[in-house]
C-alpha positions as CSV (number, residue, x, y, z in Angstrom):
1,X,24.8,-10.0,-4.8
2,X,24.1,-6.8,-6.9
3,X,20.6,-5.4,-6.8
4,X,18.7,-2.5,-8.7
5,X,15.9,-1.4,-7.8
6,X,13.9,1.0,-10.7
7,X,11.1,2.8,-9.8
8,X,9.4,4.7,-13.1
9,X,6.7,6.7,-14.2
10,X,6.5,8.2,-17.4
11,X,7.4,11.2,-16.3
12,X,10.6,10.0,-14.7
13,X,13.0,7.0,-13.4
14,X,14.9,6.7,-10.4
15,X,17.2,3.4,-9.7
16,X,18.9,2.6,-7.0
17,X,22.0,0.1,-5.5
18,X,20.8,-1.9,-2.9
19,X,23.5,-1.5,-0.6
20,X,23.7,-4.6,2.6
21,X,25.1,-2.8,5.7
22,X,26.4,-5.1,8.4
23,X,24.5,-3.3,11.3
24,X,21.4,-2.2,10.0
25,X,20.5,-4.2,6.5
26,X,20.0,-2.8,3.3
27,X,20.3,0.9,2.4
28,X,19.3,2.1,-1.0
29,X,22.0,4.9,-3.1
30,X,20.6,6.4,-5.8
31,X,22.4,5.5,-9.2
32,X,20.3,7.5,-11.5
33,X,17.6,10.0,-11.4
34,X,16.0,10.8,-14.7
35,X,13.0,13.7,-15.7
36,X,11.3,12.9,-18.8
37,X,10.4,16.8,-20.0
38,X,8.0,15.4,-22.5
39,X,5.2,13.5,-20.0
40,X,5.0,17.1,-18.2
41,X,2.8,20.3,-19.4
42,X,-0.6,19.9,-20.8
43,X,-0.7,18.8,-24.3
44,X,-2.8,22.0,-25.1
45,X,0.6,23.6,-24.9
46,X,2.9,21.1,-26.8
47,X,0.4,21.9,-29.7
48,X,0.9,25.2,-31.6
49,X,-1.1,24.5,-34.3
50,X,-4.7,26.4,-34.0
51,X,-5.3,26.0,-37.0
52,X,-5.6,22.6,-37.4
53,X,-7.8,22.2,-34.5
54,X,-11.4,21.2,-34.7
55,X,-13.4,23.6,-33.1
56,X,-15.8,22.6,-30.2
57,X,-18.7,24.2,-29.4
58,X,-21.2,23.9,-26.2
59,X,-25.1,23.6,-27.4
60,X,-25.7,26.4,-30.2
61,X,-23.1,29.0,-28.6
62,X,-19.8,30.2,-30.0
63,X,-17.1,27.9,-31.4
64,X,-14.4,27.8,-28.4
65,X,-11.0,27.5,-30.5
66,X,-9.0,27.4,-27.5
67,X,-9.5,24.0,-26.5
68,X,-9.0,21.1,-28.6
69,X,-11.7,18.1,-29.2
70,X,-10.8,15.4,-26.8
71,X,-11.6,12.9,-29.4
72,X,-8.8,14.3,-32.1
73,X,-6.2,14.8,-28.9
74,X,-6.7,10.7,-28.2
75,X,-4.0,9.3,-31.0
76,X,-1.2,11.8,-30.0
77,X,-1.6,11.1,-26.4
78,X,-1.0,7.5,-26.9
79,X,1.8,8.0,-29.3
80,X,3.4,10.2,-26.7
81,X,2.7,7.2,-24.1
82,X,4.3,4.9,-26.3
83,X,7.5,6.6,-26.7
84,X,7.7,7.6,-22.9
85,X,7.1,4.1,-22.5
86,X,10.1,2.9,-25.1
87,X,12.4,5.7,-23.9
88,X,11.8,4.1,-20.5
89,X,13.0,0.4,-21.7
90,X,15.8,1.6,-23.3
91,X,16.9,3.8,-20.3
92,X,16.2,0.9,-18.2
93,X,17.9,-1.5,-19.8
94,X,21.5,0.8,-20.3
95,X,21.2,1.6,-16.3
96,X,20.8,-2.6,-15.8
97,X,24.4,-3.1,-18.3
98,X,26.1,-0.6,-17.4
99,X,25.6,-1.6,-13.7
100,X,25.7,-5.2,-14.2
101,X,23.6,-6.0,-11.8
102,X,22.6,-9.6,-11.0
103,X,19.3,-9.0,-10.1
104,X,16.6,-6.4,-10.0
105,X,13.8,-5.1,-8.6
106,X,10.9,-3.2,-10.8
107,X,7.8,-0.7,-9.7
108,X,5.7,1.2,-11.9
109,X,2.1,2.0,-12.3
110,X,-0.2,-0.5,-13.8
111,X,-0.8,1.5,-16.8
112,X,2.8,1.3,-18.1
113,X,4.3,-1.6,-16.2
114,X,3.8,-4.4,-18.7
115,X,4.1,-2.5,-21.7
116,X,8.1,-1.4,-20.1
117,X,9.0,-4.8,-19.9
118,X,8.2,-6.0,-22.8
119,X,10.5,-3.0,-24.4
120,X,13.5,-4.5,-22.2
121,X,15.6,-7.2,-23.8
122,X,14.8,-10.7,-22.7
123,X,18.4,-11.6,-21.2
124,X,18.0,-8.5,-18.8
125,X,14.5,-9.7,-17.9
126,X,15.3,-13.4,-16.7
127,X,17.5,-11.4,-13.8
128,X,14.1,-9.8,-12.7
129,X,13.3,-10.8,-9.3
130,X,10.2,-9.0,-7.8
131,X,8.3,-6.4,-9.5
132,X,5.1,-4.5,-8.0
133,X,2.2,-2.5,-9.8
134,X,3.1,1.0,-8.3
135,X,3.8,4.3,-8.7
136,X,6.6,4.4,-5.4
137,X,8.9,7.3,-6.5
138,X,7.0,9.6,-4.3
139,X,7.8,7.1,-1.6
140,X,10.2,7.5,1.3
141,X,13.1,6.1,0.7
142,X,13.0,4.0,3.7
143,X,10.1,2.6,2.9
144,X,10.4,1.4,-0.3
145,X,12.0,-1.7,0.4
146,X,9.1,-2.7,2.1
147,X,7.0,-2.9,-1.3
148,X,9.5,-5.5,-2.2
149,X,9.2,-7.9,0.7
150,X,7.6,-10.4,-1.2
151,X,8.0,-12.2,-4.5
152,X,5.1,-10.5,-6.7
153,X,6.7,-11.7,-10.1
């Protein structure tokens, strides 16, 4: 039986075959590794407008122009979240077809988790099997399976 297994951020996505090996069980080959340029950098540096920034100031000192007001920052983060998190669905969801897998396996960080799946088309969410609430790409390949040894769905 085909498996995927898609391990996300929103700074990239990595999925992988699952692979059964007669001697020593499953083995995981990499399908598709993706970098999401957009979820790295500081946002100070995707903005160019200084203009348009509202100047923050500490107590009665000098207005520091340099930074933007966390407050005014807040809606473009989450719009950038948002897209990361659609462009991560749709990725997803090509990777799952064009493989035609039977079944899959899903980890990503609470944070975006929910929100991915819900941007994934229904029929290619009945074939999800086990999904966990982590961040795993910076875990060894070896032991990724393990996060998967029980049903958390």
């Amino acid at each position: 039986m085909d498996t995927i297994i898609v391990l996300a951020n929103l700074g990239r996505l990595k999925a992988f075959r699952m692979v059964e090996t007669p001697t020593r069980g499953p083995k995981l080959e990499l399908v598709e590794d993706m970098n999401f340029t957009e979820a790295h950098g500081r946002f100070s540096e995707k903005v160019t407008d200084q203009s348009g920034r509202f100047p923050m100031t500490e107590n009665a000192g000098p207005s520091m122009t340099s930074q933007q007001s966390s407050y005014e920052a807040l809606p473009a983060l989450a719009e950038i979240e948002r897209r990361l998190t659609r462009l991560l669905a749709k990725e997803i969801a090509t990777i799952l077809e064009r493989e035609r897998t039977e079944q899959w396996y899903f980890a990503a960080n609470s944070e975006i988790h929910d929100a991915v799946l819900e941007g994934i088309p229904p029929a290619l969410t009945e074939r999800l099997v086990r999904d966990v609430h982590a961040d795993l790409l910076k875990t060894p390949i070896p032991e990724v399976l393990s996060h998967f040894a029980s049903p958390l769905k």
